[in-house]
Biopython code that builds the backbone (N, CA, C, O; Angstrom):
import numpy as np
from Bio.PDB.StructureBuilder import StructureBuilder

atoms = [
    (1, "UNK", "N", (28.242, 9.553, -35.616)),
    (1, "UNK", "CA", (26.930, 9.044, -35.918)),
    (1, "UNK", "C", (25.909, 9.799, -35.058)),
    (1, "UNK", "O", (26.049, 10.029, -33.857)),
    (2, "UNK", "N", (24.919, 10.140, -35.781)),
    (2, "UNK", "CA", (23.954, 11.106, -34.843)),
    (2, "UNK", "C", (22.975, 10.167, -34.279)),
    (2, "UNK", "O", (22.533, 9.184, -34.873)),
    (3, "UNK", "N", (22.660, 10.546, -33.065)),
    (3, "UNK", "CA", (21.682, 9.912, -31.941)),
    (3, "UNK", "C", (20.397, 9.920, -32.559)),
    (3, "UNK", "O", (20.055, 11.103, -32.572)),
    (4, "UNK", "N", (19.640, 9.326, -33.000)),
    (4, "UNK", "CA", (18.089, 9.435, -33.205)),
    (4, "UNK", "C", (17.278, 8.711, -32.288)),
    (4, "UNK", "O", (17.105, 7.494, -32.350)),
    (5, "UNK", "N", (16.681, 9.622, -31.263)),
    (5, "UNK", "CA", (15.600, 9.445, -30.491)),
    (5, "UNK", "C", (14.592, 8.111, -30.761)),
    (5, "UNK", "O", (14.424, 7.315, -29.837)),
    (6, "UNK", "N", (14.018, 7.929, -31.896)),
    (6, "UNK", "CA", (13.425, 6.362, -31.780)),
    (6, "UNK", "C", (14.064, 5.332, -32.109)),
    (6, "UNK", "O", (13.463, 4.266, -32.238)),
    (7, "UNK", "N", (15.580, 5.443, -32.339)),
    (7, "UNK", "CA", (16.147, 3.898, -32.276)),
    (7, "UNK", "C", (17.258, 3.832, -30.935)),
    (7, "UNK", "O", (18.257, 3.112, -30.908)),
    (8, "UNK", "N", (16.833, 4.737, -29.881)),
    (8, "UNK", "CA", (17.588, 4.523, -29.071)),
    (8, "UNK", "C", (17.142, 3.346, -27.560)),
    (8, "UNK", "O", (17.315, 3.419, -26.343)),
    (9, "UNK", "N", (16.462, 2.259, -28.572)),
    (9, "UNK", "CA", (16.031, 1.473, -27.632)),
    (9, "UNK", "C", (17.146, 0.811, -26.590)),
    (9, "UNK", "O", (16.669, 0.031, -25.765)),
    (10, "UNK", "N", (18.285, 0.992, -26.551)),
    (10, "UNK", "CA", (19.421, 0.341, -25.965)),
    (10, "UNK", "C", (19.689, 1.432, -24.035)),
    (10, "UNK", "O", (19.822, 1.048, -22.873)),
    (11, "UNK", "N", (19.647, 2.747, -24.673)),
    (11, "UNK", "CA", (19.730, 3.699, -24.053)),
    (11, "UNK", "C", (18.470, 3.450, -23.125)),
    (11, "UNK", "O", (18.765, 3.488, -21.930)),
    (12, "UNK", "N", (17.530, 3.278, -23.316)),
    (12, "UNK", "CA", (15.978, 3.309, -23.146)),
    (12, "UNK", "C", (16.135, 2.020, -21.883)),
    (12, "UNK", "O", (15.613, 2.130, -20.773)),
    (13, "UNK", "N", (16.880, 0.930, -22.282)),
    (13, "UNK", "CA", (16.592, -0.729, -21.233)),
    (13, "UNK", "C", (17.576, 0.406, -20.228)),
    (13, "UNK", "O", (17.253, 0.750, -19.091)),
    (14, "UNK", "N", (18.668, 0.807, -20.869)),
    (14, "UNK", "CA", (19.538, 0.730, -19.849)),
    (14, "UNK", "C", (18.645, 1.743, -18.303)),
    (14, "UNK", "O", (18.569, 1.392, -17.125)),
    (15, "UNK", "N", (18.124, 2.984, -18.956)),
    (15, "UNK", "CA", (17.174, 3.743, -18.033)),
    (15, "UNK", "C", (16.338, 2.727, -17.194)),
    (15, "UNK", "O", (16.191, 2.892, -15.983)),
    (16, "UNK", "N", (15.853, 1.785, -17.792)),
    (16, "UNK", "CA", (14.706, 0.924, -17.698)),
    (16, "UNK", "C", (15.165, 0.118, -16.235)),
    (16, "UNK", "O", (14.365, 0.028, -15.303)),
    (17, "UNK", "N", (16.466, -0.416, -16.168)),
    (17, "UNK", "CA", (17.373, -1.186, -15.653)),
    (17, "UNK", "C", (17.619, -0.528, -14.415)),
    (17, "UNK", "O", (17.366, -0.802, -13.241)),
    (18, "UNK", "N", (18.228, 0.491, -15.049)),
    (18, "UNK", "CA", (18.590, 1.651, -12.861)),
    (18, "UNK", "C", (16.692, 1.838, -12.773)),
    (18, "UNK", "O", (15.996, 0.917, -12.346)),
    (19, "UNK", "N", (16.395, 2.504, -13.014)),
    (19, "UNK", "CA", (15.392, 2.975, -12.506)),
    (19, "UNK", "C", (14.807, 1.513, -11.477)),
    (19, "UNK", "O", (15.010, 1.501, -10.263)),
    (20, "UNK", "N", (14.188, 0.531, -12.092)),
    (20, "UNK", "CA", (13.678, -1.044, -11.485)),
    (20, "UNK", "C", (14.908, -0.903, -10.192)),
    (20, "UNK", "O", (14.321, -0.868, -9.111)),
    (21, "UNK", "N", (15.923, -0.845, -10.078)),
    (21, "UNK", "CA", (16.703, -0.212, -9.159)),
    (21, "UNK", "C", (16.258, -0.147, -7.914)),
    (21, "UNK", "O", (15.994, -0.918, -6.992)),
    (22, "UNK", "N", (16.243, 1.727, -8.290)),
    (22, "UNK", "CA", (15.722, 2.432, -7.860)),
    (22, "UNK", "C", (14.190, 2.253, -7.208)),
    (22, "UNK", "O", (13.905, 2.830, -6.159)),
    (23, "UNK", "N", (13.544, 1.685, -7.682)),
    (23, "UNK", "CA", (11.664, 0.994, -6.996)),
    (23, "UNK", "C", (11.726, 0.182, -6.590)),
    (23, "UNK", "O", (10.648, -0.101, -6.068)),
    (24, "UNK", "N", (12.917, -1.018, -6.371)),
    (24, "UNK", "CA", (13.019, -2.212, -5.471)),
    (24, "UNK", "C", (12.841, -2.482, -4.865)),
    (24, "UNK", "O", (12.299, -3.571, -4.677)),
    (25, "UNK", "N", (13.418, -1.068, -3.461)),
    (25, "UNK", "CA", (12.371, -1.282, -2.477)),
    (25, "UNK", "C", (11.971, -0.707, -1.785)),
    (25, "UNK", "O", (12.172, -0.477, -0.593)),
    (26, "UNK", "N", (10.788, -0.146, -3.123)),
    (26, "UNK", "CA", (9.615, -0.148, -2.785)),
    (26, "UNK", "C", (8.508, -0.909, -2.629)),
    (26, "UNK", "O", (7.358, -0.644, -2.280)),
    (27, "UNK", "N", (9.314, -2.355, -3.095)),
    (27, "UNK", "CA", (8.038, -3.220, -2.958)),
    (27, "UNK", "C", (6.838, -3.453, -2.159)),
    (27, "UNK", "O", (6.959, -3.606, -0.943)),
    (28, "UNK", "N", (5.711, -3.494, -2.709)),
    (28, "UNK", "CA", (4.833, -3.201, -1.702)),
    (28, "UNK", "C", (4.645, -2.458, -1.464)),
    (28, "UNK", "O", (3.422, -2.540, -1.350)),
    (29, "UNK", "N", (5.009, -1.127, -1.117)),
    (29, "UNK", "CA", (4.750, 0.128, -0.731)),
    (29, "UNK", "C", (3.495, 0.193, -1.429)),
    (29, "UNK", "O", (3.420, -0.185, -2.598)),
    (30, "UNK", "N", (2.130, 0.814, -0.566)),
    (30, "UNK", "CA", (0.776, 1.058, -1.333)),
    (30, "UNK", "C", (1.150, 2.650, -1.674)),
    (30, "UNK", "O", (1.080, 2.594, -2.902)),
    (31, "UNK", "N", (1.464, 3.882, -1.402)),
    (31, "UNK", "CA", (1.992, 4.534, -1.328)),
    (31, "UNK", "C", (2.709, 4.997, -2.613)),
    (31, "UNK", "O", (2.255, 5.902, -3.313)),
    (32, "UNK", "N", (3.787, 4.371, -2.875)),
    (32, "UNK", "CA", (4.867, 4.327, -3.719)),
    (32, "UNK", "C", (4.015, 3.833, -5.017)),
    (32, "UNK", "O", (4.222, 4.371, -6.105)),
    (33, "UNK", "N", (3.159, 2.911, -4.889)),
    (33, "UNK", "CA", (2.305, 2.285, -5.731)),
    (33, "UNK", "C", (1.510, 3.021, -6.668)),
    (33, "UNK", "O", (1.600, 2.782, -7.872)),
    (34, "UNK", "N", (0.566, 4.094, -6.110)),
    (34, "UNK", "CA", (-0.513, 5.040, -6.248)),
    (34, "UNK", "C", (0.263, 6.175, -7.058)),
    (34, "UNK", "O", (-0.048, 6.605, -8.169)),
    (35, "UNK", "N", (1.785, 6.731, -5.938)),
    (35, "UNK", "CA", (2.191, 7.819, -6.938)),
    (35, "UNK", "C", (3.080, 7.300, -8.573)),
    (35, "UNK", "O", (3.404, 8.029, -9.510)),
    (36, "UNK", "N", (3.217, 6.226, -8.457)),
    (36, "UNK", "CA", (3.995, 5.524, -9.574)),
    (36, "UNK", "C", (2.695, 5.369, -10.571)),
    (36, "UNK", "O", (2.678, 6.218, -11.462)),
    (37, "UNK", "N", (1.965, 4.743, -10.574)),
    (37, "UNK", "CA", (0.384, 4.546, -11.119)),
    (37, "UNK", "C", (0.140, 6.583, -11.739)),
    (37, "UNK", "O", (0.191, 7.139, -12.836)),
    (38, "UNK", "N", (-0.113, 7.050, -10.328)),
    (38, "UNK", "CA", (-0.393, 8.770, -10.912)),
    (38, "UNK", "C", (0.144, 9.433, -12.143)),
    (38, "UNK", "O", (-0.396, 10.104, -13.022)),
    (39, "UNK", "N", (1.894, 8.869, -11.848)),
    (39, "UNK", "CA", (2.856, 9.770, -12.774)),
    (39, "UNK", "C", (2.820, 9.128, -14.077)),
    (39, "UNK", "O", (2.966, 9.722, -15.144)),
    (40, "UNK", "N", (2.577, 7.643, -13.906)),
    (40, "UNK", "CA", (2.572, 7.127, -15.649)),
    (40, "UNK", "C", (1.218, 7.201, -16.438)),
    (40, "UNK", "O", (1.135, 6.939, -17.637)),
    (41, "UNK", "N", (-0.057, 7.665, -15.479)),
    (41, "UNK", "CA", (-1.613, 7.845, -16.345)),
    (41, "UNK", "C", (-1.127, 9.298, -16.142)),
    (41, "UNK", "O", (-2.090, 9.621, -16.837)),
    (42, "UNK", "N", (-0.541, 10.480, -15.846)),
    (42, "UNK", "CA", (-0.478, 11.476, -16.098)),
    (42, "UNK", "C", (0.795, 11.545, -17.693)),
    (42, "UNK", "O", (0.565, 12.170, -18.728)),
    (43, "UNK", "N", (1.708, 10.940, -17.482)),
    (43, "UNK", "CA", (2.447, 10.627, -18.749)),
    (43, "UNK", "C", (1.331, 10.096, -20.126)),
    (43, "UNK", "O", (1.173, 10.846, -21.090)),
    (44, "UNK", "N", (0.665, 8.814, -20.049)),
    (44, "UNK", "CA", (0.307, 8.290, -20.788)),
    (44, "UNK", "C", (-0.770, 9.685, -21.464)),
    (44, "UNK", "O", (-0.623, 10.034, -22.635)),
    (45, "UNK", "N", (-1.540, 10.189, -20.787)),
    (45, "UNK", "CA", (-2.870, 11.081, -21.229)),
    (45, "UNK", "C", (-1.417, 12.458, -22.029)),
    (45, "UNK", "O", (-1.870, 13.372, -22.718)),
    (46, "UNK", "N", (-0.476, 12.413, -21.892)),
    (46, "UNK", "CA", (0.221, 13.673, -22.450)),
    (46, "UNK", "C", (0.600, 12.916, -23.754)),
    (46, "UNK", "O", (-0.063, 13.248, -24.737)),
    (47, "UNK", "N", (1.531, 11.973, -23.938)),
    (47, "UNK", "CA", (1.583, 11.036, -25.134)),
    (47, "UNK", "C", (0.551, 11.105, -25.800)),
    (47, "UNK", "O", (0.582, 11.482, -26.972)),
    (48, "UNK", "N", (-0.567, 10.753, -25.184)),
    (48, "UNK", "CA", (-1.954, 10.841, -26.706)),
    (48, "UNK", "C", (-2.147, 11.191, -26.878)),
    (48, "UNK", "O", (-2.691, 10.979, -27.961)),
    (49, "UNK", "N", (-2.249, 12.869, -26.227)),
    (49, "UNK", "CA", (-2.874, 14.146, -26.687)),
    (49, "UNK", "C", (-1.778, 14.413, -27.599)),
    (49, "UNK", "O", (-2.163, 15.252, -28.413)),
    (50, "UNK", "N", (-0.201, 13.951, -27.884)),
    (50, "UNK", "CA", (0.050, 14.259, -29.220)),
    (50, "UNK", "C", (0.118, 14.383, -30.215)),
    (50, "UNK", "O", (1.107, 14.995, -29.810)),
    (51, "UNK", "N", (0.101, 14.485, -31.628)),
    (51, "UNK", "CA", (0.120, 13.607, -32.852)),
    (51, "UNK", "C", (0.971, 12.900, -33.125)),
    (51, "UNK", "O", (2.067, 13.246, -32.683)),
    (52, "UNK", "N", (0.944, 11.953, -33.729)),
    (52, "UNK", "CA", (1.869, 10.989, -33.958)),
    (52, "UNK", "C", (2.840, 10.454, -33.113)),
    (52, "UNK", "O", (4.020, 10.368, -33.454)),
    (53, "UNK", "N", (2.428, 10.098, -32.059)),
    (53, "UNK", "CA", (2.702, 8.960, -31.492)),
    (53, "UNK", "C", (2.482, 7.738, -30.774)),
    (53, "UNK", "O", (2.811, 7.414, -29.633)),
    (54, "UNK", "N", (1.747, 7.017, -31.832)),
    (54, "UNK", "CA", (1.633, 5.916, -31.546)),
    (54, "UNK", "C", (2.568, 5.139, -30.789)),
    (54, "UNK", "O", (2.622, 4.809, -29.604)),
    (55, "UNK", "N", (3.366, 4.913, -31.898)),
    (55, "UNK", "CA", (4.141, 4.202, -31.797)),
    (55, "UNK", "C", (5.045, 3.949, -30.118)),
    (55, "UNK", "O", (5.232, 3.013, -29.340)),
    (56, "UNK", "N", (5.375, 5.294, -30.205)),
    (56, "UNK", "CA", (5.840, 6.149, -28.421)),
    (56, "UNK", "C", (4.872, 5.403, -27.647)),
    (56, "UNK", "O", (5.236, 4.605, -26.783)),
    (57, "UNK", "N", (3.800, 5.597, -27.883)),
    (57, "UNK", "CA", (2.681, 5.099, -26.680)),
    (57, "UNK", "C", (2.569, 3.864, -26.346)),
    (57, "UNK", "O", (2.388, 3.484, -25.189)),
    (58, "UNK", "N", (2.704, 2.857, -27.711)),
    (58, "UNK", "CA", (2.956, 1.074, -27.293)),
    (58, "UNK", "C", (4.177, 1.377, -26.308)),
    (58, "UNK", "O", (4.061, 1.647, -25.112)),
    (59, "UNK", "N", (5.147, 1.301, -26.894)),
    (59, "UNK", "CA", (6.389, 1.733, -26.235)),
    (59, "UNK", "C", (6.950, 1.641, -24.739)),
    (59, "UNK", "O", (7.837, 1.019, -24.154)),
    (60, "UNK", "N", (5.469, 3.069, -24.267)),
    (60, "UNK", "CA", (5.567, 3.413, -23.146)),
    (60, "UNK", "C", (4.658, 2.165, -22.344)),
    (60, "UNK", "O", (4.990, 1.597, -21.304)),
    (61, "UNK", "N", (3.833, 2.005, -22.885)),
    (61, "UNK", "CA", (2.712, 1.057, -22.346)),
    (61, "UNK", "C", (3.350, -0.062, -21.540)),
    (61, "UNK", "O", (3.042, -0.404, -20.398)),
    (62, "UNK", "N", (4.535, -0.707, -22.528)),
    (62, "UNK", "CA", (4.930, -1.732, -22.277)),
    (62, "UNK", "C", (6.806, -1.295, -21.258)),
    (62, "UNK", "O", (7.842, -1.924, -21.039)),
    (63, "UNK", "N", (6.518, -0.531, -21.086)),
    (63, "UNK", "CA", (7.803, 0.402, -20.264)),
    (63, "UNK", "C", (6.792, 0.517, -18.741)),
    (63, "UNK", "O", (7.090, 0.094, -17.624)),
    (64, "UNK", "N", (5.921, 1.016, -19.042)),
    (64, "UNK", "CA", (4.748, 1.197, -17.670)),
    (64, "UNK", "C", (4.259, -0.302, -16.972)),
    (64, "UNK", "O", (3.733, -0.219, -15.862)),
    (65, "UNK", "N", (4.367, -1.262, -17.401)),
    (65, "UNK", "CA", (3.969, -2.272, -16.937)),
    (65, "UNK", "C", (5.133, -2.784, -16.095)),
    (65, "UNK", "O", (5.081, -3.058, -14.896)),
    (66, "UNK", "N", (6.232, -2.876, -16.930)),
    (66, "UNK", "CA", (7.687, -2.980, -16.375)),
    (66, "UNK", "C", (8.415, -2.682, -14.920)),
    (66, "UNK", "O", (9.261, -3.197, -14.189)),
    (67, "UNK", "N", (7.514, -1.476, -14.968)),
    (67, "UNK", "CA", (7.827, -0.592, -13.760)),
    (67, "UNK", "C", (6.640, -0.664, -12.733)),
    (67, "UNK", "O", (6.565, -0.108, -11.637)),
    (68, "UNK", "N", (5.789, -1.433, -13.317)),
    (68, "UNK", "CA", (4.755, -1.653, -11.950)),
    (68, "UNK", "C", (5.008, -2.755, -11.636)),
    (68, "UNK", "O", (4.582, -3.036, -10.516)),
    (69, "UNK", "N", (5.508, -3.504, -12.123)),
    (69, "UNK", "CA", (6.080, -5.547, -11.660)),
    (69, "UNK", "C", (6.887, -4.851, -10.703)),
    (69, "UNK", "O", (6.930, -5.304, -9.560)),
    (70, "UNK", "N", (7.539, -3.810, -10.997)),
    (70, "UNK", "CA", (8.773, -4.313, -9.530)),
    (70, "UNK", "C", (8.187, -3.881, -8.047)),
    (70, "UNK", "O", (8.397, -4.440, -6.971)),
    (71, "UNK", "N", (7.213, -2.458, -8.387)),
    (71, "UNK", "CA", (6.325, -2.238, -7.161)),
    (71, "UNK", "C", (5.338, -3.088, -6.857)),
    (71, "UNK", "O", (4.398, -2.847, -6.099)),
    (72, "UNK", "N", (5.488, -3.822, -7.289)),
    (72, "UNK", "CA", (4.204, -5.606, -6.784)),
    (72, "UNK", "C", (4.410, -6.110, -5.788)),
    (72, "UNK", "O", (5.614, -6.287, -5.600)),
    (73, "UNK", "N", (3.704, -6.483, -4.925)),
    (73, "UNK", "CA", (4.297, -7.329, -3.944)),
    (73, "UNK", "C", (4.553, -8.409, -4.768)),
    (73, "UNK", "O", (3.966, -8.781, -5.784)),
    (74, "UNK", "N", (6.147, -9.158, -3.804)),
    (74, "UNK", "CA", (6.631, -10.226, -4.248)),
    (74, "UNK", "C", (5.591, -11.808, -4.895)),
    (74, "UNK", "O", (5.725, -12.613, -5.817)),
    (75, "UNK", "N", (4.500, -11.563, -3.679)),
    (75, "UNK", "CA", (3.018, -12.741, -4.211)),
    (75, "UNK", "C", (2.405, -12.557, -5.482)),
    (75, "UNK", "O", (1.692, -13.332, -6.119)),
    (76, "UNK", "N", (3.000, -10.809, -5.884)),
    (76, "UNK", "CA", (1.877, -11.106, -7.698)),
    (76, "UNK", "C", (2.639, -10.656, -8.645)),
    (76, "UNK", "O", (2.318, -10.609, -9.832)),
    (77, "UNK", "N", (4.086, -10.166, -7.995)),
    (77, "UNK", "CA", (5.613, -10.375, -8.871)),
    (77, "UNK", "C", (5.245, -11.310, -10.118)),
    (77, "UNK", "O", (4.431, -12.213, -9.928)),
    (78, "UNK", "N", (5.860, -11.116, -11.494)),
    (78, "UNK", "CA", (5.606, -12.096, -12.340)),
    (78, "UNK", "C", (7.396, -12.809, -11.850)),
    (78, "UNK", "O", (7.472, -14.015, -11.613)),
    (79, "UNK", "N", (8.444, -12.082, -11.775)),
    (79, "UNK", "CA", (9.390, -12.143, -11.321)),
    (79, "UNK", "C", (9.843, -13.148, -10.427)),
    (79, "UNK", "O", (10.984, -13.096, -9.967)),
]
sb = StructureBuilder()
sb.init_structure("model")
sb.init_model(0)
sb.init_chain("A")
sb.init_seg("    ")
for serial, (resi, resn, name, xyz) in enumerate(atoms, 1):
    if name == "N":
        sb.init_residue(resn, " ", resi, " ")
    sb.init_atom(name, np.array(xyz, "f"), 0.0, 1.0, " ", f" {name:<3s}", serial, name[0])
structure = sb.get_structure()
């Protein structure tokens, strides 16, 4: 069965999963905060300058939020 890139949402949590990991602890870190923030508005502005992908961009949007809950301090954690 061949891999197709937009239904590999399974593949996608599992990344989703180590990575939150991986930023744990950083919690709090202001630091860690700013360059995490940098790399996903430098991601997001490359996504739109593409065509057609919307869809990618909700996607990511809601992948980018994900990954800033865990660099939260624990007080504004939704977690």
């Amino acid at each position: 069965m061949p891999l197709n890139p937009d239904d590999s949402a399974g593949s996608q949590l599992a990344l989703l999963a180590a990575v939150k990991l991986l930023l744990a602890p950083h919690r709090g870190d202001l630091d860690a905060i700013k360059g995490l923030r940098h790399e996903l508005d430098n991601t997001r502005e490359l996504l739109a300058s593409l065509p057609g992908t919307e869809r990618k961009l909700l996607s990511f949007e809601v992948t980018a939020e994900a990954l800033m809950a865990v660099l939260a301090p624990p007080s504004q954690s939704q977690y």
